[in-house]
N, C-alpha and C positions, 0 to 999 in steps of 0.2 A: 564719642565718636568711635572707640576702641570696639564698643559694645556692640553697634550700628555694623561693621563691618563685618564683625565676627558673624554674625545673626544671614547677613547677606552673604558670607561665605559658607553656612550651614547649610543653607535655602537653597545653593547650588548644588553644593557636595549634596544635596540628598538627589536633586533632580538627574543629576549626573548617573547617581548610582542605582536610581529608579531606571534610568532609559537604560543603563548593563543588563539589570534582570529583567527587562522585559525582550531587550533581544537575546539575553541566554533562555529566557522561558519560548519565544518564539522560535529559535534554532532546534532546541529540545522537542517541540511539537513537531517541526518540520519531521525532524528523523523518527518520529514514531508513525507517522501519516506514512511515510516512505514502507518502516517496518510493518504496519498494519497489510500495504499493499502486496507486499513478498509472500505474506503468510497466509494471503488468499489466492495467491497464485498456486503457490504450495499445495493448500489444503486443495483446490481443485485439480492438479497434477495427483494426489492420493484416491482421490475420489476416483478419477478415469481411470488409475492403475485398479486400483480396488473393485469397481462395480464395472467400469466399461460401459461397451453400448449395449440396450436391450436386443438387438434387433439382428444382429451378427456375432457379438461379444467381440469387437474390435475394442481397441486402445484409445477411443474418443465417445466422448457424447455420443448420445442417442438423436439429438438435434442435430448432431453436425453428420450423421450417419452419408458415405458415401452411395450408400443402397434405395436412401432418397430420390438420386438422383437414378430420371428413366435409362432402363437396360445394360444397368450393372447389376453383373454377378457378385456372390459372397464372398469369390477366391480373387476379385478383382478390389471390392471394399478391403481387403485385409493389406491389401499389397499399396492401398492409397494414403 
């Protein structure tokens, strides 16, 4: 009977300590997915500082370019 218990008290403690590492490994994920997202923020705040727009050399995308839009000037794009 000592044995039986023991065995059934192992069979928990592992389940136990299986469901800890699965939410520290699923926490861990979490904050890398988070990290992941910062540093492609990042890397695209580098990129716009670095190359800008073709089309004016403003501080944003060439897609998002204000000059897109009909009957803005160059010195109105810089200032938007």
């Amino acid at each position: 009977m000592a044995e039986y218990s023991q065995k059934c008290h192992n069979r928990i403690s592992i389940k136990t300590r299986s469901t800890e590492t699965s939410d520290g490994l699923a926490a861990i994920q979490d904050q890398l997915n988070k990290l992941r997202r910062e540093i492609k923020k990042v890397d695209e705040k580098v990129y716009v500082a670095q190359v800008g727009c073709e089309l004016c050399k403003g501080p944003h995308y060439t897609k998002d370019c204000p000059l897109k839009e009909e009957g803005k000037t160059l010195k109105e794009a810089h200032y938007t």
